[in-house]
C-alpha atoms as a printed R data frame, in Angstrom:
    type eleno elety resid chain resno       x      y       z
1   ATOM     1    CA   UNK     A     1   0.000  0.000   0.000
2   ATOM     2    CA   UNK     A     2   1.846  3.323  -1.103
3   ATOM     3    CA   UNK     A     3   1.934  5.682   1.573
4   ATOM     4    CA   UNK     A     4   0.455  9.028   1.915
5   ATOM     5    CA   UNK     A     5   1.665 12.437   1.393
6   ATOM     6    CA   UNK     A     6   0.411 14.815   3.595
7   ATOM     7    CA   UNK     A     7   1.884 18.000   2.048
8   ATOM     8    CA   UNK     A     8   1.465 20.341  -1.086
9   ATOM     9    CA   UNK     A     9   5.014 20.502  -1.131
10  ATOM    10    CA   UNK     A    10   5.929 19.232  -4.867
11  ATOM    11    CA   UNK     A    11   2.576 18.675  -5.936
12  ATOM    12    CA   UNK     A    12   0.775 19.358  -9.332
13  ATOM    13    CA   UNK     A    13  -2.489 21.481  -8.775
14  ATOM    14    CA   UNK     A    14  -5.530 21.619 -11.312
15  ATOM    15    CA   UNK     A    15  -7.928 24.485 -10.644
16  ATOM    16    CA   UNK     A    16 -11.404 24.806 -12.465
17  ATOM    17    CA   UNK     A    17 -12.033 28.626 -11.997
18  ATOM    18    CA   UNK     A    18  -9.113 29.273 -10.617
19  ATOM    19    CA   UNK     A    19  -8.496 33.141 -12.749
20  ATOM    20    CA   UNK     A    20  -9.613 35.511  -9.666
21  ATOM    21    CA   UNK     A    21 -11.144 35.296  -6.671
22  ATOM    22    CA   UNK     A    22 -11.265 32.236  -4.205
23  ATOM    23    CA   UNK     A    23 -10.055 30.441  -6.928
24  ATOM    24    CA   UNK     A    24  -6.841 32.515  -7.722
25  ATOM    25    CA   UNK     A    25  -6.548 32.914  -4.348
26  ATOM    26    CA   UNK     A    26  -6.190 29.476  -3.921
27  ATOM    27    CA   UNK     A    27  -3.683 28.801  -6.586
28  ATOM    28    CA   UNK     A    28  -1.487 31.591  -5.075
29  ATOM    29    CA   UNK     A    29  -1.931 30.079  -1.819
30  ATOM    30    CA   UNK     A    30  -1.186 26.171  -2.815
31  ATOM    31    CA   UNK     A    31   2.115 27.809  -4.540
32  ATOM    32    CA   UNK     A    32   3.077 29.916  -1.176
33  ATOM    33    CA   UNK     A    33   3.153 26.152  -0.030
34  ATOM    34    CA   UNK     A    34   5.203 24.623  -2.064
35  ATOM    35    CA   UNK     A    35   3.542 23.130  -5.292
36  ATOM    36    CA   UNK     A    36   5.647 22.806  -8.080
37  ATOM    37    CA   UNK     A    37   3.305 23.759 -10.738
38  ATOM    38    CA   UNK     A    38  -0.297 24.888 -11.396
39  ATOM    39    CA   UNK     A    39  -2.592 24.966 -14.153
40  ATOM    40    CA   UNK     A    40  -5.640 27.009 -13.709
41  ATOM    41    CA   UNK     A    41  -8.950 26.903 -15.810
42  ATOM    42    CA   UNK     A    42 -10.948 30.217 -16.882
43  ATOM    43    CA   UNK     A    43 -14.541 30.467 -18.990
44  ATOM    44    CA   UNK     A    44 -13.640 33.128 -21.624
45  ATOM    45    CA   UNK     A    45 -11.872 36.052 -22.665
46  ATOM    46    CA   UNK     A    46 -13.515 37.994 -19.989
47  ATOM    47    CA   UNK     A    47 -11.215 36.711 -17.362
48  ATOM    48    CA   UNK     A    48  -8.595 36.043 -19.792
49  ATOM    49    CA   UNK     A    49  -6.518 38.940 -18.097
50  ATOM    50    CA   UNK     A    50  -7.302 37.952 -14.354
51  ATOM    51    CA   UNK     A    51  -5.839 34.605 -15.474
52  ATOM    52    CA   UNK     A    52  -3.033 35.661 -17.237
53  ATOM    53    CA   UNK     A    53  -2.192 38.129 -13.604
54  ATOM    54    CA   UNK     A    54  -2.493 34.566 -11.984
55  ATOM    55    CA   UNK     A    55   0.160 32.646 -13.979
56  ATOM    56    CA   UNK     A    56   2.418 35.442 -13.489
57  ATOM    57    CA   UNK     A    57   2.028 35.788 -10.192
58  ATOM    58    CA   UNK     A    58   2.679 31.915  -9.617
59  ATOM    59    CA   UNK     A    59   5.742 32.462 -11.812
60  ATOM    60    CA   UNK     A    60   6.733 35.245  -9.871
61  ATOM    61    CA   UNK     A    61   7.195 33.066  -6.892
62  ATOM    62    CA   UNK     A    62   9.141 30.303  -8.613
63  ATOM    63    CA   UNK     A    63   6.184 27.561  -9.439
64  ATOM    64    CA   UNK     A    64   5.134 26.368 -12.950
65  ATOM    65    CA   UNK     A    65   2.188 28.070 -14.109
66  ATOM    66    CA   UNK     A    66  -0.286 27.360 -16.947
67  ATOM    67    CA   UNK     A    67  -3.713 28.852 -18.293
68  ATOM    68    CA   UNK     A    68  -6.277 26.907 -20.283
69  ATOM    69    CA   UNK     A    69  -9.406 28.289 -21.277
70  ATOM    70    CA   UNK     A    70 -12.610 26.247 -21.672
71  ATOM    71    CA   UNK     A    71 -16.453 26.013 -21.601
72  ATOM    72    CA   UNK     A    72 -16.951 23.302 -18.774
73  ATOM    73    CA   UNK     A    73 -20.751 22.945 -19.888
74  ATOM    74    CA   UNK     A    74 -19.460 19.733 -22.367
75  ATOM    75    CA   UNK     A    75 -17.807 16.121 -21.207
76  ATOM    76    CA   UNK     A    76 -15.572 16.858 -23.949
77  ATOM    77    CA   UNK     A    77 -14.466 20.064 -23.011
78  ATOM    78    CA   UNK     A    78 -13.665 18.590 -19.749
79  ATOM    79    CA   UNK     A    79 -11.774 15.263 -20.798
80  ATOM    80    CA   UNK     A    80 -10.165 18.166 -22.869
81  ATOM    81    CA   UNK     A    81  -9.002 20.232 -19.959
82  ATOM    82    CA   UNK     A    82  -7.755 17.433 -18.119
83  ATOM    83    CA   UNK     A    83  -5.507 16.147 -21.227
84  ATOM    84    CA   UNK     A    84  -4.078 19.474 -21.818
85  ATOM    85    CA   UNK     A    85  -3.440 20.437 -18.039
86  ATOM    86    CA   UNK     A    86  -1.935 16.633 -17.663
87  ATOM    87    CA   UNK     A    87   0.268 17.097 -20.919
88  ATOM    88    CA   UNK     A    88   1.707 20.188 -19.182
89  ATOM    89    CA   UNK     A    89   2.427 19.491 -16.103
90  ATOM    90    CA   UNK     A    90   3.525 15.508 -16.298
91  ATOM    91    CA   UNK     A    91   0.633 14.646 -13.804
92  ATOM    92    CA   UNK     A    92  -2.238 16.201 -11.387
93  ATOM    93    CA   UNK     A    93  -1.882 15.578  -7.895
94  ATOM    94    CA   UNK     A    94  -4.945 17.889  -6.937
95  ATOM    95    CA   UNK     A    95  -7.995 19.055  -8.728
96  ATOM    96    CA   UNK     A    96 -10.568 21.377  -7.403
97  ATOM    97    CA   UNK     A    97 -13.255 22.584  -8.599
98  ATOM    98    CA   UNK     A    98 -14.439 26.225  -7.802
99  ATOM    99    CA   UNK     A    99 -16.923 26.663 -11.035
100 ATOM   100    CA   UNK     A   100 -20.621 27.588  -9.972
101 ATOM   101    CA   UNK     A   101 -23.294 30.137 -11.751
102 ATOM   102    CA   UNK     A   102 -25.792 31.675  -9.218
103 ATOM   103    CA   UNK     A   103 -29.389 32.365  -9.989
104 ATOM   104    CA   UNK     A   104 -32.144 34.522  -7.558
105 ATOM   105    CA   UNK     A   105 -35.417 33.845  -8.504
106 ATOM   106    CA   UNK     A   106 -38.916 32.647  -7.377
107 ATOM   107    CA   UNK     A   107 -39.562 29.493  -9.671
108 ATOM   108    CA   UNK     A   108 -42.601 30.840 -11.078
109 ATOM   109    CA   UNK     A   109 -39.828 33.180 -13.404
110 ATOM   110    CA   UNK     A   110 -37.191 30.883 -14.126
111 ATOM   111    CA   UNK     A   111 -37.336 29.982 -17.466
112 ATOM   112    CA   UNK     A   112 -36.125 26.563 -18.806
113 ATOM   113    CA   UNK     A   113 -32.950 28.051 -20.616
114 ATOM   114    CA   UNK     A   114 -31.988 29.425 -17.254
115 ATOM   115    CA   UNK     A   115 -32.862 25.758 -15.359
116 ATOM   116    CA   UNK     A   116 -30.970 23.954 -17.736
117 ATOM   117    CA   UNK     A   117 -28.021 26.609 -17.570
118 ATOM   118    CA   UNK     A   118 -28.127 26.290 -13.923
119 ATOM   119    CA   UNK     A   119 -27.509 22.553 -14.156
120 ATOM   120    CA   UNK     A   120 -25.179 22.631 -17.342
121 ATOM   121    CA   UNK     A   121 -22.839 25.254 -14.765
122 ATOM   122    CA   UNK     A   122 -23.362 23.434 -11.066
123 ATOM   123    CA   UNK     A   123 -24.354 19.971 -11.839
124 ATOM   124    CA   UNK     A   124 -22.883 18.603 -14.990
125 ATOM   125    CA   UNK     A   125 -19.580 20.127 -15.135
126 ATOM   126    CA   UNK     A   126 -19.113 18.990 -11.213
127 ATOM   127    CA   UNK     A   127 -20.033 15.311 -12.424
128 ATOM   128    CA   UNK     A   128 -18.054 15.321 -15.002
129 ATOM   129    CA   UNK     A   129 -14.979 16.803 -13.602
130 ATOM   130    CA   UNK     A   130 -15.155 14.320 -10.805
131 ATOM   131    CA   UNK     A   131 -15.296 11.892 -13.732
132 ATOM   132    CA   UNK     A   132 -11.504 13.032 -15.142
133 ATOM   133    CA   UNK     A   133 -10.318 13.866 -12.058
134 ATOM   134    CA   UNK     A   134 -11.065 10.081 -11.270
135 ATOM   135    CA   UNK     A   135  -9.418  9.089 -14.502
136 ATOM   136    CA   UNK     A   136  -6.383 11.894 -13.932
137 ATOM   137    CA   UNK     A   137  -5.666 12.008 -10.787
138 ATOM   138    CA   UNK     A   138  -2.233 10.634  -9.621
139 ATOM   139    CA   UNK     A   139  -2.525  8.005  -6.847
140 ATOM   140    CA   UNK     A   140  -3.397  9.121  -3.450
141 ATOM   141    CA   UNK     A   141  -4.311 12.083  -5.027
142 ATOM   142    CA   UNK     A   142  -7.010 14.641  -3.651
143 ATOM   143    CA   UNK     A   143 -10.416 15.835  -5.293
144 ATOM   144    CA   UNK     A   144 -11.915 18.803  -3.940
145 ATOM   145    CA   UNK     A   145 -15.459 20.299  -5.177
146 ATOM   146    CA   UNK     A   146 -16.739 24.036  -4.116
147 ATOM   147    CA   UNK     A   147 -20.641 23.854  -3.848
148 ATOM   148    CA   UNK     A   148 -23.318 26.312  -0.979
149 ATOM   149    CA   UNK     A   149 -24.369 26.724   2.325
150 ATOM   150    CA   UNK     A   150 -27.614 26.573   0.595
151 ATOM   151    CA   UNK     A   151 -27.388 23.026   1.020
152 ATOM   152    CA   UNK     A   152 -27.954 23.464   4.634
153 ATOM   153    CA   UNK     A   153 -30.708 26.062   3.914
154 ATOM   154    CA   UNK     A   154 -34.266 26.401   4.201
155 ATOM   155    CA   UNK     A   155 -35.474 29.295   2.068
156 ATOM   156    CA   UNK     A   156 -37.084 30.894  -1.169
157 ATOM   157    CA   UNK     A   157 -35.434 31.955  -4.492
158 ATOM   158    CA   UNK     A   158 -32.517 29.424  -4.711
159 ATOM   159    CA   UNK     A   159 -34.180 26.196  -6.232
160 ATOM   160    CA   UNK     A   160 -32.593 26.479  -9.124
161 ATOM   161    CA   UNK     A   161 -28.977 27.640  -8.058
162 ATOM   162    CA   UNK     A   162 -29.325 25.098  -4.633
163 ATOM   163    CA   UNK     A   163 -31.113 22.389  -6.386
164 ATOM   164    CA   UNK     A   164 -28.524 22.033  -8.913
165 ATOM   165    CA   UNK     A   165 -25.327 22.121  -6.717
166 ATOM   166    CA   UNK     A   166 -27.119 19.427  -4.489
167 ATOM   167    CA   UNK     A   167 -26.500 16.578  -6.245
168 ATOM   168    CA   UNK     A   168 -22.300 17.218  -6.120
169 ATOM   169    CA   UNK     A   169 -23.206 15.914  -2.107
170 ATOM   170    CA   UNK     A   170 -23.832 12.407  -3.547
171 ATOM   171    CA   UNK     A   171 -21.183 12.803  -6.646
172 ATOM   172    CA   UNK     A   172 -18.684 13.520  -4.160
173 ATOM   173    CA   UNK     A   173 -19.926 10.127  -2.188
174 ATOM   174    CA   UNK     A   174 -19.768  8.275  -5.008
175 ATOM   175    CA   UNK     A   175 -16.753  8.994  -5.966
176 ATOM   176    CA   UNK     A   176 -14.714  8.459  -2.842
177 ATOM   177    CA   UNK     A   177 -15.816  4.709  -3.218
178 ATOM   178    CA   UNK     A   178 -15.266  4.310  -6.371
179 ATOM   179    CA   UNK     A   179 -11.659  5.992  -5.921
180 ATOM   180    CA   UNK     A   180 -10.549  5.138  -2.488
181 ATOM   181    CA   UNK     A   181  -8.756  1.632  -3.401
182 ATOM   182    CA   UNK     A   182  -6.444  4.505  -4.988
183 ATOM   183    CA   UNK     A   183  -5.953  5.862  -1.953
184 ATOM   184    CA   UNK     A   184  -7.707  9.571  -3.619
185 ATOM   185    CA   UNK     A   185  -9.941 11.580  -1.194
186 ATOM   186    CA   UNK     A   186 -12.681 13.158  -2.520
187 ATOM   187    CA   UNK     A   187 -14.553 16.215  -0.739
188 ATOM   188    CA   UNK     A   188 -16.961 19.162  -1.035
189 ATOM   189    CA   UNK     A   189 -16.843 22.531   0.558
190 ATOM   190    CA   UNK     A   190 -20.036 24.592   0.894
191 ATOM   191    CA   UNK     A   191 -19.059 28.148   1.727
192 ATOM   192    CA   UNK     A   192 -21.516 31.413   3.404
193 ATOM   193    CA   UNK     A   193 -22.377 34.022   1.167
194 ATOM   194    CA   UNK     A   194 -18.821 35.248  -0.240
195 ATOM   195    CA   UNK     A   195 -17.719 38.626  -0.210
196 ATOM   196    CA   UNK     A   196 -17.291 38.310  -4.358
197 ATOM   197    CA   UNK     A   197 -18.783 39.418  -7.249
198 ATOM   198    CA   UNK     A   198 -20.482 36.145  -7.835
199 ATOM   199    CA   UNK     A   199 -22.474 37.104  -4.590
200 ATOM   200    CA   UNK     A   200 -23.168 40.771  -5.137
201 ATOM   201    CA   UNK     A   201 -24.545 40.108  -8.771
202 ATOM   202    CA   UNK     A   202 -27.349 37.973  -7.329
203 ATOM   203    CA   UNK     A   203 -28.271 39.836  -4.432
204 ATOM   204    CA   UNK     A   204 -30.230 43.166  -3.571
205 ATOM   205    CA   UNK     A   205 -29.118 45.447  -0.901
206 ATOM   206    CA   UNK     A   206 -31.336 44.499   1.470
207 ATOM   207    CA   UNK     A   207 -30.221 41.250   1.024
208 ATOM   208    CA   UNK     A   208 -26.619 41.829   0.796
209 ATOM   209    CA   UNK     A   209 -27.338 43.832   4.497
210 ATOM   210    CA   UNK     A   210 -28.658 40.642   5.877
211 ATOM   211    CA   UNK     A   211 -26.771 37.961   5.147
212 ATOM   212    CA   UNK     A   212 -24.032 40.401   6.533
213 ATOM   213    CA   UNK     A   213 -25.284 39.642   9.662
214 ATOM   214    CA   UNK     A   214 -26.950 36.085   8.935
215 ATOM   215    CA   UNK     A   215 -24.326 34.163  10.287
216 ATOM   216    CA   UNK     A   216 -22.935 33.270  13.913
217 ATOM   217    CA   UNK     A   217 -19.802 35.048  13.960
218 ATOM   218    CA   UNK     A   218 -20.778 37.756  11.259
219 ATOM   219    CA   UNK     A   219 -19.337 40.365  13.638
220 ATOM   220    CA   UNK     A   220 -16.111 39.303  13.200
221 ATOM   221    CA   UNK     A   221 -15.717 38.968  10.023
222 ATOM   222    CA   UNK     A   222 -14.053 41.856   7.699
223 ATOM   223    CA   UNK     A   223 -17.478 42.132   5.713
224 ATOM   224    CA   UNK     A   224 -20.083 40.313   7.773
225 ATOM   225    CA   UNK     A   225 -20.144 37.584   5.314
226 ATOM   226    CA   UNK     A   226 -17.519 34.774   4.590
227 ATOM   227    CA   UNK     A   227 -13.862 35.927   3.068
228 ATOM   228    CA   UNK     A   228 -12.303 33.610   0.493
229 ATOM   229    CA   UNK     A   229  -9.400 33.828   2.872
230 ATOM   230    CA   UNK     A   230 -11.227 31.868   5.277
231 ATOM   231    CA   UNK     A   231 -11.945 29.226   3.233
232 ATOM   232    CA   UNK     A   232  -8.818 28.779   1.491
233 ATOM   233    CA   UNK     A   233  -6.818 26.823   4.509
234 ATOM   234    CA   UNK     A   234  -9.908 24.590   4.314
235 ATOM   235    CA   UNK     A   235  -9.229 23.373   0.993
236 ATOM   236    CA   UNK     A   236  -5.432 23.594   1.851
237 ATOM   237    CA   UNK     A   237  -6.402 21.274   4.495
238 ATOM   238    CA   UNK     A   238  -8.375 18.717   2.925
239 ATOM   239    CA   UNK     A   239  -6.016 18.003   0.138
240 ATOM   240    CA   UNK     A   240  -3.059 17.676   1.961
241 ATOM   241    CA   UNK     A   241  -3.354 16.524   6.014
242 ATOM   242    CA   UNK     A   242  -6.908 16.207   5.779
243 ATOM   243    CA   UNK     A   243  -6.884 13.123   3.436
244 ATOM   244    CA   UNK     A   244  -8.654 11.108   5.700
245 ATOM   245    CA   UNK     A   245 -11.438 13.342   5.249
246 ATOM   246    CA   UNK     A   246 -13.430 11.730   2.181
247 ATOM   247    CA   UNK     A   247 -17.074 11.433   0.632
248 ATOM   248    CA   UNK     A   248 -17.885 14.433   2.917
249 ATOM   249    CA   UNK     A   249 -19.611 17.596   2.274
250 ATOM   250    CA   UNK     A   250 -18.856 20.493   4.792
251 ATOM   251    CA   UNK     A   251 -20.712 23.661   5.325
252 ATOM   252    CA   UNK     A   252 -17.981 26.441   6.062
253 ATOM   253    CA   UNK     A   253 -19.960 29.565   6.608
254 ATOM   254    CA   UNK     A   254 -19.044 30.913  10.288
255 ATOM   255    CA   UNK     A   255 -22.713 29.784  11.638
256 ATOM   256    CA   UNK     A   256 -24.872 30.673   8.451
257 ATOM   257    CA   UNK     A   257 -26.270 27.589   7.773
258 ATOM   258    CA   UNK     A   258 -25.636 23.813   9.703
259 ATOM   259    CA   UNK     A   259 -27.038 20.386   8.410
């Protein structure tokens, strides 16, 4: 039985969405601790330059860095992601998965393009990542998916948005069964609201001001609602010590939501 690594020290890292926000955070972060190289997945042109600022910045600090752009909505354009990222970096120790598309509305409105976009962004291309991670993936290799505190939720508006990231909970099940005679753990996070874009875009200022103070320890947060820096270390965690972590989904929201 090969033994476990428990650091990111050397490591090859794989991160869908990973141009800007918690997701270029978290390639900056997984290179502050030592991975050799990181390839890092953006939608289109639009956050072409926050990705190229990315790769430079890993450069900058003496990892590998590469940017692929891609459309995550197809299997193919997955399998394709994973063949290019492998091809560049030799192998993927880690791959997480930080792609998600928000939606606000009462279900009377929501049209069926927007339901089927809704699963196309949250449910298919989490499936099917976990599918080529589970192909890629070196041996005792880590798998991490980002998905809501919604999950944990009782509430109007987010049946669509919720309803589609709900099924990663058993994905992520599945797959730590199918992959754990690897020795590859296989997790979901569920953050709070996030002080990003993503969040703002949905949300109306009354909103915004309460989920500000929706959660336990709002108060001592830097904007009321949960900081990409404070899930970061979680993700750290759970691909490198916190292997034995697997098939899990955690809510990680400072008191917002529990399950």
């Amino acid at each position: 039985m090969a033994a476990h690594s428990h650091s990111i020290s050397g490591k090859t890292v794989l991160i869908a969405g990973g141009a800007k926000n918690l997701g270029g955070l978290l390639a900056r972060d997984f290179t502050a601790h030592g991975a050799k190289a990181v390839a890092i997945h953006y939608n289109s042109t639009s956050t072409k330059a926050d990705a190229e600022q990315t790769v430079a910045a890993i450069k900058a600090s003496g990892a590998r860095a590469f940017a692929f752009q891609a459309d995550l909505r197809t299997a193919w354009a997955m399998e394709q992601l994973f063949a290019d990222a492998k091809a560049a970096m030799g192998s993927i120790d880690i791959a997480v998965n930080t792609v998600g598309k928000v939606l606000k509305k009462p279900m009377a409105e929501i049209s069926e393009a927007e339901f089927e976009e809704m699963s196309a962004v949250n449910s298919k291309a989490a499936f099917f990542f976990l599918k080529e991670a589970g192909k890629a993936v070196s041996e005792n290799g880590k798998i991490c998916t980002l998905v809501t505190s919604l999950l944990g939720a009782y509430t109007p508006l987010y049946a669509a948005y919720a309803g589609a990231k709900a099924p990663v909970e058993h994905y992520t099940r599945a797959a730590s069964k199918e992959l754990g005679a690897r020795g590859i753990s296989v997790t979901a996070i569920g953050p709070g609201p996030m002080d990003t874009p993503f969040f703002y875009s949905a949300e109306s200022t009354d909103a915004v001001a309460y989920h500000k103070t929706a959660a336990a320890l709002s108060s001592f947060s830097k904007t009321g609602l949960t900081d990409i820096e404070d899930i970061v270390p979680w993700i750290r965690f759970l691909v490198s010590e916190g292997w034995w972590m697997t098939g899990q989904t955690i809510l990680v929201n400072g008191g917002y939501t529990t399950k």
